[in-house]
C-alpha positions, 0 to 999 in steps of 0.5 A: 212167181209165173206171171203169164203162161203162153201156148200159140198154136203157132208154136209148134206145141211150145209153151212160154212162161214168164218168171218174176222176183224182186230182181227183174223177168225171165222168159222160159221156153218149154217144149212139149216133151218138157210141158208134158213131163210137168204138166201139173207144175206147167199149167198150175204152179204160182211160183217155180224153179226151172233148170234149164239152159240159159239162152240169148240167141238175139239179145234177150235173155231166156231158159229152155226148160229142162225141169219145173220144180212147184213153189208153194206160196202161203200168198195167193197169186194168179197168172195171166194164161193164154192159148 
């Protein structure tokens, strides 16, 4: 499920989702091209797939996003969005 989507405007045009299941929290980076490509998914999604590369660049765990895949959930759900 995304639990927040985060789009600073001192990001460059990135745009950070966060991802949680039953076994813990990923944090996703998306770029632009990425954001733009799956916009609906990106900005609406209650729950996805993401394919992407596994990143650790300083102890923390993350995936750069390559494709956003919808989950459509029979549970309804809210994200926390920022801007």
């Amino acid at each position: 499920m995304v639990t927040h989507r985060e789009r600073p405007g001192t990001a460059g045009g990135v745009t950070f989702l966060n991802l949680e299941d039953e076994t813990g929290q990923v944090n996703i980076v998306c770029t632009a091209d990425v954001r733009n490509r799956f916009r609906k998914a990106g900005r609406a999604a209650s729950a996805m797939v993401v394919a992407g590369r596994l990143e650790n660049p300083d102890g923390t765990v993350g995936v750069k996003a390559g494709h956003l895949h919808p989950l459509y959930l029979k549970v309804p759900t809210r994200s926390r969005d920022f801007h």
